[in-house]
N, C-alpha and C positions, 0 to 999 in steps of 0.2 A: 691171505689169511693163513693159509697152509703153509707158507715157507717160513712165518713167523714161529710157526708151531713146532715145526722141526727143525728150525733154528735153537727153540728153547730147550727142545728136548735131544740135542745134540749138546747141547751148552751143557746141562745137568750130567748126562752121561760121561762127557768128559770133566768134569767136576767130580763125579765119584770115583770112579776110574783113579784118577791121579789121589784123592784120599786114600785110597784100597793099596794102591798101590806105594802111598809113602807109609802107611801103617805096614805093611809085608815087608818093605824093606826095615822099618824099622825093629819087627822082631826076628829076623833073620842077623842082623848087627847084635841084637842082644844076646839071641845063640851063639852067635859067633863068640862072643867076647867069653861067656859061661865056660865055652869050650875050649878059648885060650887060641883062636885064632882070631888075625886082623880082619877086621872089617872091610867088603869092599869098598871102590869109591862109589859115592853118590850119583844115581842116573838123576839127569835134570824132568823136572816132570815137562810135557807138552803146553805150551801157551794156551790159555786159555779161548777160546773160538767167540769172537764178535759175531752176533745177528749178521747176516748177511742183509745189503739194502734191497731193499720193496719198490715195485714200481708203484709210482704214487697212484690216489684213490680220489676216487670225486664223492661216495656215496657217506654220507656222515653217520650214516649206521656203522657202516664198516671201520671206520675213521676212531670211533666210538670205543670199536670192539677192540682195534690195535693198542689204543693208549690204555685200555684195562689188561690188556695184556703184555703190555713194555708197562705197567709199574708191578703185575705178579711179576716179572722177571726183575726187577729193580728190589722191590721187599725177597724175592729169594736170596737174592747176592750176587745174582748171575751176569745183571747190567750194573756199573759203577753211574756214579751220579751226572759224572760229564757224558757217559757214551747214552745213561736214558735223556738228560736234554736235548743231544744234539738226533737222539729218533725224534723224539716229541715233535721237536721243531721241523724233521723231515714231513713227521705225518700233519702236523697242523699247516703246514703251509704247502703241501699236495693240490 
Protein backbone atom coordinates (compact mmCIF):
# COMPACT_ATOMS: atom_id res chain seq x y z
CA UNK A 1 0.00 0.00 0.00
CA UNK A 2 2.87 2.39 0.83
CA UNK A 3 4.66 2.03 -2.52
CA UNK A 4 1.39 2.83 -4.26
CA UNK A 5 1.40 5.81 -2.39
CA UNK A 6 4.71 7.09 -3.17
CA UNK A 7 4.37 5.95 -6.50
CA UNK A 8 1.38 8.45 -6.75
CA UNK A 9 2.96 10.99 -5.01
CA UNK A 10 6.20 10.90 -7.00
CA UNK A 11 3.96 10.69 -10.32
CA UNK A 12 2.25 14.28 -9.11
CA UNK A 13 5.52 15.82 -8.17
CA UNK A 14 6.98 15.09 -11.28
CA UNK A 15 3.84 16.28 -13.15
CA UNK A 16 4.27 19.66 -11.44
CA UNK A 17 7.76 20.05 -11.76
CA UNK A 18 7.69 19.76 -15.47
CA UNK A 19 4.38 22.29 -15.68
CA UNK A 20 6.61 24.83 -13.42
CA UNK A 21 9.11 24.25 -15.35
CA UNK A 22 7.58 24.64 -19.09
CA UNK A 23 5.71 27.80 -17.83
CA UNK A 24 9.61 29.46 -16.63
CA UNK A 25 10.76 28.46 -19.61
CA UNK A 26 8.11 29.85 -21.24
CA UNK A 27 8.30 33.50 -19.76
CA UNK A 28 12.08 33.63 -19.96
CA UNK A 29 11.46 33.05 -24.12
CA UNK A 30 9.05 35.83 -23.83
CA UNK A 31 11.68 38.14 -22.12
CA UNK A 32 14.00 37.06 -24.32
CA UNK A 33 12.10 38.14 -27.45
CA UNK A 34 10.93 41.76 -25.55
CA UNK A 35 14.42 42.21 -25.20
CA UNK A 36 15.33 41.37 -28.81
CA UNK A 37 17.31 38.30 -27.95
CA UNK A 38 16.88 34.68 -29.48
CA UNK A 39 15.35 32.18 -27.68
CA UNK A 40 17.06 29.25 -26.21
CA UNK A 41 16.42 25.67 -27.45
CA UNK A 42 13.70 23.76 -25.81
CA UNK A 43 14.86 21.41 -22.76
CA UNK A 44 12.80 18.23 -23.35
CA UNK A 45 10.67 17.81 -20.14
CA UNK A 46 11.48 14.12 -18.16
CA UNK A 47 8.92 11.06 -19.04
CA UNK A 48 6.51 10.71 -17.08
CA UNK A 49 7.14 7.84 -13.99
CA UNK A 50 4.64 4.63 -14.30
CA UNK A 51 3.53 3.22 -10.76
CA UNK A 52 6.21 0.91 -10.10
CA UNK A 53 4.47 -3.03 -9.75
CA UNK A 54 3.17 -4.33 -6.24
CA UNK A 55 3.78 -7.61 -5.11
CA UNK A 56 0.48 -9.24 -5.40
CA UNK A 57 -2.06 -9.31 -2.19
CA UNK A 58 -4.49 -11.99 -1.03
CA UNK A 59 -6.39 -9.65 1.68
CA UNK A 60 -9.57 -8.16 -0.27
CA UNK A 61 -9.52 -5.29 2.05
CA UNK A 62 -6.50 -4.30 0.80
CA UNK A 63 -7.27 -5.32 -2.84
CA UNK A 64 -10.13 -2.94 -2.12
CA UNK A 65 -8.13 -0.01 -1.01
CA UNK A 66 -5.55 -0.27 -4.21
CA UNK A 67 -8.32 -0.19 -6.93
CA UNK A 68 -9.77 3.08 -5.07
CA UNK A 69 -6.57 4.34 -5.29
CA UNK A 70 -5.33 3.31 -9.00
CA UNK A 71 -8.81 5.20 -10.13
CA UNK A 72 -7.88 8.49 -7.73
CA UNK A 73 -4.72 8.23 -9.89
CA UNK A 74 -6.65 7.48 -13.27
CA UNK A 75 -9.50 10.54 -12.47
CA UNK A 76 -6.15 12.89 -11.56
CA UNK A 77 -4.50 12.27 -14.97
CA UNK A 78 -1.65 10.56 -13.51
CA UNK A 79 -2.47 6.77 -14.87
CA UNK A 80 -3.78 6.80 -18.78
CA UNK A 81 -6.55 4.24 -19.43
CA UNK A 82 -4.51 1.33 -20.69
CA UNK A 83 -1.69 1.52 -17.93
CA UNK A 84 -5.07 1.71 -15.12
CA UNK A 85 -6.55 -1.52 -16.77
CA UNK A 86 -3.62 -3.33 -17.03
CA UNK A 87 -2.97 -2.49 -12.78
CA UNK A 88 -6.55 -3.40 -12.20
CA UNK A 89 -6.15 -6.60 -13.79
CA UNK A 90 -2.56 -7.02 -11.95
CA UNK A 91 -4.62 -6.47 -8.62
CA UNK A 92 -7.75 -8.43 -9.36
CA UNK A 93 -6.14 -11.36 -10.38
CA UNK A 94 -3.38 -11.36 -7.35
Amino acid sequence: MGILKTAATVAVASSVHGRIQRRQQQRWAAQDQSAGLAPPPAAQPPPEAAPPPQAPSTDMSERLAQLAQLSDLKNAGVLTDAEFDQQKARILNA
